[in-house]
N, CA, C and O atoms as CSV, one atom per row, in Angstrom:
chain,resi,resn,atom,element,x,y,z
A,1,UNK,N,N,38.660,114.757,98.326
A,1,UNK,CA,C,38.284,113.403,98.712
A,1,UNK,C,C,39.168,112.945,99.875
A,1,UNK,O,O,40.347,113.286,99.786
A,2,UNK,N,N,38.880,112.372,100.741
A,2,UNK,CA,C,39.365,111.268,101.946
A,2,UNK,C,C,39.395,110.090,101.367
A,2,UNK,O,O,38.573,109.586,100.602
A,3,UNK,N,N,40.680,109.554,101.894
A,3,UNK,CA,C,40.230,107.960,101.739
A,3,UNK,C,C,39.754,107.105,102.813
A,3,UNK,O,O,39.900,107.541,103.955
A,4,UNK,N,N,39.223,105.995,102.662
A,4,UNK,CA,C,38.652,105.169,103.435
A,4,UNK,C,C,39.280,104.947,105.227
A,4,UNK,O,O,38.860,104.791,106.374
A,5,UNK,N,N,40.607,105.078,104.404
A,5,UNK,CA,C,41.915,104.833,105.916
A,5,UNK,C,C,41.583,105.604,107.399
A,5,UNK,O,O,41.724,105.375,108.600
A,6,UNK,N,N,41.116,106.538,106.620
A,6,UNK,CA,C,40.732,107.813,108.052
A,6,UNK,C,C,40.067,107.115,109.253
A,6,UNK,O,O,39.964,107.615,110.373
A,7,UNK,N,N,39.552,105.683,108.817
A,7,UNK,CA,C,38.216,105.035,109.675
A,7,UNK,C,C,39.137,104.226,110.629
A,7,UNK,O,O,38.720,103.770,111.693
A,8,UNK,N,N,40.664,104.043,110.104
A,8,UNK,CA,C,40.968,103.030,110.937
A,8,UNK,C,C,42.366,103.397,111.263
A,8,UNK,O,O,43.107,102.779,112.028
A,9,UNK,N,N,42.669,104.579,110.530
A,9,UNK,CA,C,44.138,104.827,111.288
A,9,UNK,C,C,43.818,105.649,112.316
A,9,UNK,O,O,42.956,106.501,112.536
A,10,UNK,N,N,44.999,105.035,113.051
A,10,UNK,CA,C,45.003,105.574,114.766
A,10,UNK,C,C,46.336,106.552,114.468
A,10,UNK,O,O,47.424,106.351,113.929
A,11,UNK,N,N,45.796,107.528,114.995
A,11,UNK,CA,C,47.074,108.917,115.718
A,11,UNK,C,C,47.564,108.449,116.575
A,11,UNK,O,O,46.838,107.914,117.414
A,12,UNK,N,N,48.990,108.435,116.752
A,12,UNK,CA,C,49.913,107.858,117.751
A,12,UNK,C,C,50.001,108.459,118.772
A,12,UNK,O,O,49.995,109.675,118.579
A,13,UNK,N,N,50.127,108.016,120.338
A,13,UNK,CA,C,50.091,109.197,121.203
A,13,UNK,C,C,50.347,110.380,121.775
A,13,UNK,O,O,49.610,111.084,122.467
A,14,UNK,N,N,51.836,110.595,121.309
A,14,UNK,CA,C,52.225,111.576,121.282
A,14,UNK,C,C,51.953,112.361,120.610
A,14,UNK,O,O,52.590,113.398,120.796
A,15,UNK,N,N,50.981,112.392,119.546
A,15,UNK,CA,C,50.198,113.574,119.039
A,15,UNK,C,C,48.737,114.261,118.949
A,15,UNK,O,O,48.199,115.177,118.328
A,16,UNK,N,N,48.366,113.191,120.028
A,16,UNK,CA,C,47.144,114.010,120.533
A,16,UNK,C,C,47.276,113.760,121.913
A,16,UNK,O,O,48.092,112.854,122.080
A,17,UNK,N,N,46.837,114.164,122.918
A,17,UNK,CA,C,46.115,114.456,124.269
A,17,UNK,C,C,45.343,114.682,124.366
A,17,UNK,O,O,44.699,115.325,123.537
A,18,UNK,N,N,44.623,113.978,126.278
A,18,UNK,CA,C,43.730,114.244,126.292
A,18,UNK,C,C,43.118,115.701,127.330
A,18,UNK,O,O,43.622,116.027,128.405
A,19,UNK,N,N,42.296,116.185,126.863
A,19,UNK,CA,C,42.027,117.589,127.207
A,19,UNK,C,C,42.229,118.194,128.500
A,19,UNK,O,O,43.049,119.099,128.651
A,20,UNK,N,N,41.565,117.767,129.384
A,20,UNK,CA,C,41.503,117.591,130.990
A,20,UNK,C,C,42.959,117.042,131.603
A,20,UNK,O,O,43.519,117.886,132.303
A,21,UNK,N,N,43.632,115.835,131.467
A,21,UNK,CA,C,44.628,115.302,132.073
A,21,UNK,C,C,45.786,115.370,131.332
A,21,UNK,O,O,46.857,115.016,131.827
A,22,UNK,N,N,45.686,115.848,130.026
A,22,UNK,CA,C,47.189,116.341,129.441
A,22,UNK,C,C,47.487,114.981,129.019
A,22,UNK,O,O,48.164,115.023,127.992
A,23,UNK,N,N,47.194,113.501,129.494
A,23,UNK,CA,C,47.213,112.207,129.128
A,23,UNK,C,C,47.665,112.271,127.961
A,23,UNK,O,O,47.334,113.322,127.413
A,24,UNK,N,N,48.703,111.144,126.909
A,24,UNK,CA,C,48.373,110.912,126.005
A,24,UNK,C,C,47.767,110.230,125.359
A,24,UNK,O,O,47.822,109.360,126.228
A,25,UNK,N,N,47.025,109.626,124.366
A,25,UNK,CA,C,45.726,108.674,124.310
A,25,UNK,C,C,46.291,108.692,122.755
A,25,UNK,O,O,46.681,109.630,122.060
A,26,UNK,N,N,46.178,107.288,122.495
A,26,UNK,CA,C,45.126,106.950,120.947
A,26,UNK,C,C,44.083,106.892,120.282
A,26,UNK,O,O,43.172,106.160,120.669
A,27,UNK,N,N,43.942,107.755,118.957
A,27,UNK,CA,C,42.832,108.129,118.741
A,27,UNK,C,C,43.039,107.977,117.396
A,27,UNK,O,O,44.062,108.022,116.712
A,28,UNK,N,N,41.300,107.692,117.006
A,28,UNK,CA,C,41.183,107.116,115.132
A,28,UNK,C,C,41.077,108.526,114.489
A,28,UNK,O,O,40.478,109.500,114.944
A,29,UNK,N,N,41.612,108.452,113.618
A,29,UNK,CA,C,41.611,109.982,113.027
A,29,UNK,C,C,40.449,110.223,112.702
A,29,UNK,O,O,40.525,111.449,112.610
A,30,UNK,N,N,38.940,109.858,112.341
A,30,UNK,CA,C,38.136,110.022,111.714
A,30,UNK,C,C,37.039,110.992,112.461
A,30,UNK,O,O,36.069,111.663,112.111
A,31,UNK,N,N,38.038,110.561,114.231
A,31,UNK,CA,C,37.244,111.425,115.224
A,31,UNK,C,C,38.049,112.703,115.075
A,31,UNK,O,O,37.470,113.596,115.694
A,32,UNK,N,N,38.793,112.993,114.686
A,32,UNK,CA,C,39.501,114.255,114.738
A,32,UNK,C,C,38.743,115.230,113.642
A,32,UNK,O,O,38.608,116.435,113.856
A,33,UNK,N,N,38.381,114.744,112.743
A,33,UNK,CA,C,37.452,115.726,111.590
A,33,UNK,C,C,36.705,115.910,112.148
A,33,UNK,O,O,35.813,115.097,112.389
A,34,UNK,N,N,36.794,117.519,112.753
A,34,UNK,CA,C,35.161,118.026,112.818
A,34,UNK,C,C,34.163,118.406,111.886
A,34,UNK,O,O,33.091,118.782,112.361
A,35,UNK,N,N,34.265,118.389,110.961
A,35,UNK,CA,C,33.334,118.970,110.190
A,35,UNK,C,C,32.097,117.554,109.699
A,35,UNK,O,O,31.039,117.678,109.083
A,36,UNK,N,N,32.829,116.104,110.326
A,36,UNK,CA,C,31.954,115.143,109.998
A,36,UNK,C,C,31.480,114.998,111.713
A,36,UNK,O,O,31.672,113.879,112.189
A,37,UNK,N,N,30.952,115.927,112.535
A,37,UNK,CA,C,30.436,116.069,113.324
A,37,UNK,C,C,28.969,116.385,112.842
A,37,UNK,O,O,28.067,115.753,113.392
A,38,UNK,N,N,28.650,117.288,111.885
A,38,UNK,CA,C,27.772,117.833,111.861
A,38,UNK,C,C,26.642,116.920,110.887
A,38,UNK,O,O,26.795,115.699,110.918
A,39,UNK,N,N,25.557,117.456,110.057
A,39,UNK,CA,C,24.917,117.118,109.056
A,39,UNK,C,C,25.291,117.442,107.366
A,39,UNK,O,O,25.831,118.485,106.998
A,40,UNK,N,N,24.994,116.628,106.699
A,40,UNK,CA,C,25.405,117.045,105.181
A,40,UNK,C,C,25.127,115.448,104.804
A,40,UNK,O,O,24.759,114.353,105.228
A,41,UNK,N,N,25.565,116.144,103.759
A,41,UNK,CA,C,25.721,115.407,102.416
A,41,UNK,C,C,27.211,114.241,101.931
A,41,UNK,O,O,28.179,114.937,102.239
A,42,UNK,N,N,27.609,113.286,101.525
A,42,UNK,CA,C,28.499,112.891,101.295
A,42,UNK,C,C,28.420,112.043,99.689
A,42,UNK,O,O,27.425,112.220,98.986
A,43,UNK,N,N,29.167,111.447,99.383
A,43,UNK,CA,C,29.568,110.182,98.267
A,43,UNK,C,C,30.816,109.950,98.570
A,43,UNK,O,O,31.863,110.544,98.827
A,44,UNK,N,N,30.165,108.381,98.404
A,44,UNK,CA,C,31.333,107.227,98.322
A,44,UNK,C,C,32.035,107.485,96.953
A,44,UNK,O,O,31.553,108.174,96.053
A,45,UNK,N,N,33.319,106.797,96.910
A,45,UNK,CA,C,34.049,106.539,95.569
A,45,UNK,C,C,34.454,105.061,95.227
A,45,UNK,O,O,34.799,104.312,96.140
A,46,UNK,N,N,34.424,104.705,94.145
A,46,UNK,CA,C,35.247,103.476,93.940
A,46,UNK,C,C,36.170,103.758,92.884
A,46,UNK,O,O,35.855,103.815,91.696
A,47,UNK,N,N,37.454,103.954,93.401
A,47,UNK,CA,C,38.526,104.019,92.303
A,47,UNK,C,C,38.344,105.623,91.903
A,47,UNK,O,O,38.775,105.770,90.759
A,48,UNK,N,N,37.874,106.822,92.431
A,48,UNK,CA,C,37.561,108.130,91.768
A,48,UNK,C,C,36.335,108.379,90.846
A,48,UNK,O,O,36.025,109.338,90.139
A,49,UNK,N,N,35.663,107.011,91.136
A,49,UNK,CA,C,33.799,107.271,90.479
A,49,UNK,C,C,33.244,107.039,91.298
A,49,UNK,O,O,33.266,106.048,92.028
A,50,UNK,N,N,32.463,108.205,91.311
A,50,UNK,CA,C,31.271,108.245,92.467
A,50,UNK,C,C,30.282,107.188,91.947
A,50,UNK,O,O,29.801,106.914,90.848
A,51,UNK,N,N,30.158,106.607,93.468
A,51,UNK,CA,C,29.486,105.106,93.678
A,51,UNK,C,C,27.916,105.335,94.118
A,51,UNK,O,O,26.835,105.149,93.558
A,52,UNK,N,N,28.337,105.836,95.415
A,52,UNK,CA,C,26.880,106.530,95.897
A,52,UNK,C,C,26.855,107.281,96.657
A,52,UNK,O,O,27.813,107.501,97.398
A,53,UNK,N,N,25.564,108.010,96.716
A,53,UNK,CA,C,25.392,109.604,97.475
A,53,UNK,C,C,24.465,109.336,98.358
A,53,UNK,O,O,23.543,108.559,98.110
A,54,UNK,N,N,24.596,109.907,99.407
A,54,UNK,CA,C,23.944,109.844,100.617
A,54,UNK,C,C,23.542,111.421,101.604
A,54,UNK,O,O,24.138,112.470,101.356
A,55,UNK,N,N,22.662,111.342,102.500
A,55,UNK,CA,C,22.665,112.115,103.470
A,55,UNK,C,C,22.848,111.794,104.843
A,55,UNK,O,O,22.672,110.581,104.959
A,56,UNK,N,N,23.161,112.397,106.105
A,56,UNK,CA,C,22.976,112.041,107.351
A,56,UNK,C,C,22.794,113.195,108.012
A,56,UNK,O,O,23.067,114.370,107.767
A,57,UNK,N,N,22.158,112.496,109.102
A,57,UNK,CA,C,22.189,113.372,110.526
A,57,UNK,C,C,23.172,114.247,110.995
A,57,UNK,O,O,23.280,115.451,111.227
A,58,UNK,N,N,24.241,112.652,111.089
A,58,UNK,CA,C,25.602,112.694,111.682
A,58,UNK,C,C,26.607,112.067,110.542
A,58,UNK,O,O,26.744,110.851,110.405
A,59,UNK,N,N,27.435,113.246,109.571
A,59,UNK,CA,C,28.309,112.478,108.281
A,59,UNK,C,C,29.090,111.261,109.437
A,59,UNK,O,O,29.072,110.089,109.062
A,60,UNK,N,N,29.830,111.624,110.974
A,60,UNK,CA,C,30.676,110.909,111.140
A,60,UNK,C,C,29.981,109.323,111.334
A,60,UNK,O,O,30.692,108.380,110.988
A,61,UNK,N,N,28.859,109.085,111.782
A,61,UNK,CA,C,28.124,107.791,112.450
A,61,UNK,C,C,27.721,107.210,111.187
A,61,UNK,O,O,27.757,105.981,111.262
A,62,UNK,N,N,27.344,107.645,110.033
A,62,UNK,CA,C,26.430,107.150,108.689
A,62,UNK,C,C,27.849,106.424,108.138
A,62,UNK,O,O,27.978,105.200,108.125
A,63,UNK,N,N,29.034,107.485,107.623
A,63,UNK,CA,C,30.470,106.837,107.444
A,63,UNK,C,C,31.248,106.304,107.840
A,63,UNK,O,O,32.290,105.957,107.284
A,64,UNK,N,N,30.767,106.056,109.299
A,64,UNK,CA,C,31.366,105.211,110.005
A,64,UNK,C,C,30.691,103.561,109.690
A,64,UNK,O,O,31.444,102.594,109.573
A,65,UNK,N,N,29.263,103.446,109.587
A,65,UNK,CA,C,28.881,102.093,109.195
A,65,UNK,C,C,29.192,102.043,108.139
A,65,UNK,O,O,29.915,101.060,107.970
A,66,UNK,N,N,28.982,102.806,106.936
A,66,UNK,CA,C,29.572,102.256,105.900
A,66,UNK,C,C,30.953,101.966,105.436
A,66,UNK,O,O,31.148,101.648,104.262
A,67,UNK,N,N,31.983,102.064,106.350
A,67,UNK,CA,C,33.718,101.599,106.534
A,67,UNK,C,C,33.689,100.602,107.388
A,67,UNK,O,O,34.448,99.653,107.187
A,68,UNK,N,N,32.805,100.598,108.532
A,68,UNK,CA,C,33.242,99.511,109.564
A,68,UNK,C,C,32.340,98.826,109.918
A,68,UNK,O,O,32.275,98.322,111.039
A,69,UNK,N,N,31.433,98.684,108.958
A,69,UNK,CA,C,30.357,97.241,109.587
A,69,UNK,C,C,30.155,96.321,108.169
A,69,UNK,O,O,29.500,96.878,107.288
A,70,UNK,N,N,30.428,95.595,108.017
A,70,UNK,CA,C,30.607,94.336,107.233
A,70,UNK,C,C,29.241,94.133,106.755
A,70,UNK,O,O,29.144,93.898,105.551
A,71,UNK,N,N,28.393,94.164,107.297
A,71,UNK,CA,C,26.903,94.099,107.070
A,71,UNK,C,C,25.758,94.902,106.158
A,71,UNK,O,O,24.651,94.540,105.758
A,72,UNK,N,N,26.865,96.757,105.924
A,72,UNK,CA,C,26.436,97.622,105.197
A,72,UNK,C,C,26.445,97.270,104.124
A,72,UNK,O,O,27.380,96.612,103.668
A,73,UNK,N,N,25.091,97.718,103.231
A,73,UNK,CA,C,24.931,97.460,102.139
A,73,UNK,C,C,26.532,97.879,101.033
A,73,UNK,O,O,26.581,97.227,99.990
A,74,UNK,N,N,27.087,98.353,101.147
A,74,UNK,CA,C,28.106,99.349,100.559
A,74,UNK,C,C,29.187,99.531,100.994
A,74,UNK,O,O,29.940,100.394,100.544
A,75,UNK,N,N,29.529,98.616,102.124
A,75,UNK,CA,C,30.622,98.198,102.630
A,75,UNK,C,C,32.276,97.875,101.926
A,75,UNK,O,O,33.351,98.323,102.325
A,76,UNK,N,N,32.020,96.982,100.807
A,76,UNK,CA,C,32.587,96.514,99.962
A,76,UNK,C,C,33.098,97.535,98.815
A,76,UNK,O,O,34.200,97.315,98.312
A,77,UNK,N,N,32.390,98.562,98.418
A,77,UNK,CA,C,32.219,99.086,97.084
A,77,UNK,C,C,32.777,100.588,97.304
A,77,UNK,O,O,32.199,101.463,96.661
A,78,UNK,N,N,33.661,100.908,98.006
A,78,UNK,CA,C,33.984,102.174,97.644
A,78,UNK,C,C,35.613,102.198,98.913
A,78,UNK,O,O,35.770,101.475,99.896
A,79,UNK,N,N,36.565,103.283,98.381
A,79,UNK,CA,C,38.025,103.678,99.030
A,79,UNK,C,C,37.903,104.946,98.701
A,79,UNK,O,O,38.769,105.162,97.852
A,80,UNK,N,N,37.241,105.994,98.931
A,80,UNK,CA,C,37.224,107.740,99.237
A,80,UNK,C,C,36.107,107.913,99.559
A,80,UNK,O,O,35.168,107.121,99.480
A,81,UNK,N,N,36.129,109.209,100.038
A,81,UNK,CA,C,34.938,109.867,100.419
A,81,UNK,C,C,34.660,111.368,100.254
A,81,UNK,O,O,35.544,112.056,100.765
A,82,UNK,N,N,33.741,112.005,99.718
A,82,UNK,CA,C,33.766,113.242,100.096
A,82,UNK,C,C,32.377,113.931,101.013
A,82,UNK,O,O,31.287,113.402,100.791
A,83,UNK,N,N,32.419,114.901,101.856
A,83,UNK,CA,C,31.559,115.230,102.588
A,83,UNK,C,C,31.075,116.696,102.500
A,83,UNK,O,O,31.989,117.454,102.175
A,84,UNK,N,N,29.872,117.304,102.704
A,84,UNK,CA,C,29.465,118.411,102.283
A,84,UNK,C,C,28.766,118.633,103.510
A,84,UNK,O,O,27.847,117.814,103.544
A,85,UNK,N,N,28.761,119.516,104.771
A,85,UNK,CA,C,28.103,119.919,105.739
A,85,UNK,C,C,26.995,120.677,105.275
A,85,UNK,O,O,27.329,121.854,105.134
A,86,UNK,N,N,25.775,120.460,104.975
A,86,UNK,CA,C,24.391,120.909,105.026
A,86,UNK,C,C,23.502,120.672,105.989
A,86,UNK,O,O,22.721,119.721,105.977
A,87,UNK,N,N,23.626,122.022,107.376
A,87,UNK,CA,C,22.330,121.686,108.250
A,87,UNK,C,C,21.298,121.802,107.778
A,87,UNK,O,O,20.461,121.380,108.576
A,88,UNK,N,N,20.955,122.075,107.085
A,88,UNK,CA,C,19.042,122.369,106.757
A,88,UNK,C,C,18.736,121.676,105.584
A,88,UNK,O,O,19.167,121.771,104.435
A,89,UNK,N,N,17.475,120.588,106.383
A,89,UNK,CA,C,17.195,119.115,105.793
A,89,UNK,C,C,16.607,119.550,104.581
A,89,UNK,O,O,16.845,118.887,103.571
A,90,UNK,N,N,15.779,120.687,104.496
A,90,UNK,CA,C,15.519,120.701,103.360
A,90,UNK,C,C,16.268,120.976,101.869
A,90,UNK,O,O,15.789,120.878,100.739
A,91,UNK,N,N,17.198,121.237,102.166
A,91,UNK,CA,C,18.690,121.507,101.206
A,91,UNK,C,C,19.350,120.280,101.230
A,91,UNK,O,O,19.594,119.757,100.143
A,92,UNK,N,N,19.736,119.635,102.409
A,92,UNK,CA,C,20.429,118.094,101.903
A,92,UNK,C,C,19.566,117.521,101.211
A,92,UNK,O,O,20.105,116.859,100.324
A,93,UNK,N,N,17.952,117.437,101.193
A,93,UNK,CA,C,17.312,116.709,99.980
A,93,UNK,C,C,17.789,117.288,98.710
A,93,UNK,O,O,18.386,116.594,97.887
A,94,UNK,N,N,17.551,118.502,98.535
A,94,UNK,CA,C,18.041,119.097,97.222
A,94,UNK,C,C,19.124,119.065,96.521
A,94,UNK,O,O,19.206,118.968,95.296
A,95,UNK,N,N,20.352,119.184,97.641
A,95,UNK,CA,C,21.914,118.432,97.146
A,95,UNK,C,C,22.035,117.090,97.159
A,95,UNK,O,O,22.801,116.779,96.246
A,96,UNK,N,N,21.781,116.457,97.551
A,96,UNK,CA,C,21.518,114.853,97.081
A,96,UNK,C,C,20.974,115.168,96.096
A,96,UNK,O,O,21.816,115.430,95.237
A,97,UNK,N,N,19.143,115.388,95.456
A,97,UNK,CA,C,19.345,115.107,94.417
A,97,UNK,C,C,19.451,115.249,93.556
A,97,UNK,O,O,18.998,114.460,92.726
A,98,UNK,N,N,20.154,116.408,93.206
A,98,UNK,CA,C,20.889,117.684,92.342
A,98,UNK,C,C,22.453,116.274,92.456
A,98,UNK,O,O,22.881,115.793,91.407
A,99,UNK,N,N,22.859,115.988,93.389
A,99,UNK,CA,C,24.119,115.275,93.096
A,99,UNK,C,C,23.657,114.121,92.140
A,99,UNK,O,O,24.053,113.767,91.029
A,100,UNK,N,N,22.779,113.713,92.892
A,100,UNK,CA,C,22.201,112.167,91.713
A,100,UNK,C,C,21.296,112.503,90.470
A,100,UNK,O,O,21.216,111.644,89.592
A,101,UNK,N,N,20.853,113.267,90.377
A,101,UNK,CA,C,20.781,113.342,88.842
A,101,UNK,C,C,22.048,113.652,88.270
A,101,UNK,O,O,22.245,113.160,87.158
A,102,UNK,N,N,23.222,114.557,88.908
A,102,UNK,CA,C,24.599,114.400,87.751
A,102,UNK,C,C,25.172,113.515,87.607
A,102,UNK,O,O,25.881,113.342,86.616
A,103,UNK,N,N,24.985,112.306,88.981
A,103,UNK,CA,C,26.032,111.491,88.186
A,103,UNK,C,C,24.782,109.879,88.435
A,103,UNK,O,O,24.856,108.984,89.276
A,104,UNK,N,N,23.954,110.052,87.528
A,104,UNK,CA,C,22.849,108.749,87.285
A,104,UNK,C,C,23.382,107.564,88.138
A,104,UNK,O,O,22.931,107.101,89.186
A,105,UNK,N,N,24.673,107.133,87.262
A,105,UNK,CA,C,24.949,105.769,87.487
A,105,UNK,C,C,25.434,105.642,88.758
A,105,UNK,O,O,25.552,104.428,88.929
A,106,UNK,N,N,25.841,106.315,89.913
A,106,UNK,CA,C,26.112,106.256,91.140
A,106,UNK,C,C,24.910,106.041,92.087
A,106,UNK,O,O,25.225,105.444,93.116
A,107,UNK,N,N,23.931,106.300,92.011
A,107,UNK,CA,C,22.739,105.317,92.845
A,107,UNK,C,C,21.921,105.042,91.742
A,107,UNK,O,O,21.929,105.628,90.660
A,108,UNK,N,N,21.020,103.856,92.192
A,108,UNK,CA,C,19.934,103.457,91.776
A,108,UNK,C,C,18.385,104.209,91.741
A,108,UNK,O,O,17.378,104.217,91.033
A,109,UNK,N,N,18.794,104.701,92.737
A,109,UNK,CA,C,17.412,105.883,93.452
A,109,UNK,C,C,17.540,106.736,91.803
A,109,UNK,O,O,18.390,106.839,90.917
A,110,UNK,N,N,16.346,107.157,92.027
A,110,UNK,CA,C,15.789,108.335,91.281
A,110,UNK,C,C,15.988,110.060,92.179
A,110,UNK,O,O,15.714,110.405,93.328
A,111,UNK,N,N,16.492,110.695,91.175
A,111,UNK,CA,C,16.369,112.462,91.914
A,111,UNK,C,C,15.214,112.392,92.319
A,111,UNK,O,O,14.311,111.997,91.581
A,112,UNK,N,N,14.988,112.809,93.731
A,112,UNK,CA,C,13.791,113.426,94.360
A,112,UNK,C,C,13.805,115.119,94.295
A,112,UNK,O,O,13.808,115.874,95.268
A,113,UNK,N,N,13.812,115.458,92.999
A,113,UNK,CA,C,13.588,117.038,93.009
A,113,UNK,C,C,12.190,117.233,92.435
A,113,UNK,O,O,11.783,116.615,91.452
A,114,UNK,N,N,11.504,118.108,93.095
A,114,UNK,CA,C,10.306,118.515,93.120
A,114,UNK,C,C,10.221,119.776,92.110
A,114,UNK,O,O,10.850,120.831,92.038
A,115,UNK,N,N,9.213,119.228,91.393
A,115,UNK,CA,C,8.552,120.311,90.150
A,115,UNK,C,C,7.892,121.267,90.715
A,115,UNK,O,O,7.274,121.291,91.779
A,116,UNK,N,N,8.158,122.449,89.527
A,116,UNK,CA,C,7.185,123.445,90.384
A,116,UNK,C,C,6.553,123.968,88.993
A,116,UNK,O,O,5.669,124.825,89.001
């Protein structure tokens, strides 16, 4: 799990640079995780109970509104995070809702897993 902090603590300059000019720059750590570059899967926590499960495009842009826009539904309700890189959409449906049927009470949604 991550905690929420990642969204707003800044790396001090002397420990990152910038690529091209050797510059030193401040930077939010949350841009430094690459792996929330990509697509996947995540859940929020509140207190170490998973709150709610989600998918994105982009884990870093989806977790980024839900830490830093006041307006997100879910804004309020969670301090960790964990993230699961799944490119292929048809598998983040399936891990979502393979995640939400284990833990019910963390969304409202119903598993979208398909009978066969």
């Amino acid at each position: 799990m991550w905690p929420r902090e990642v969204f707003y603590r800044i790396i001090p300059k002397e420990k990152h640079r910038q690529p091209k000019t050797g510059k030193r720059q401040q930077r939010l750590m949350f841009r430094t995780i690459e792996l929330l570059k990509e697509p996947g899967v995540y859940v929020l926590y509140q207190d170490g109970v998973p709150y709610y499960i989600g998918q994105a495009k982009r884990l870093r842009g989806r977790l980024w509104r839900h830490a830093c826009v006041p307006d997100s539904r879910y804004y309020n309700f969670w301090n960790h995070f964990s993230a699961f890189v799944v490119e292929d959409p048809n598998h983040r449906n399936e891990i979502e809702a393979i995640l939400v049927a284990a833990m019910p009470t963390a969304n409202s949604a119903k598993p979208k897993i398909q009978k066969e």
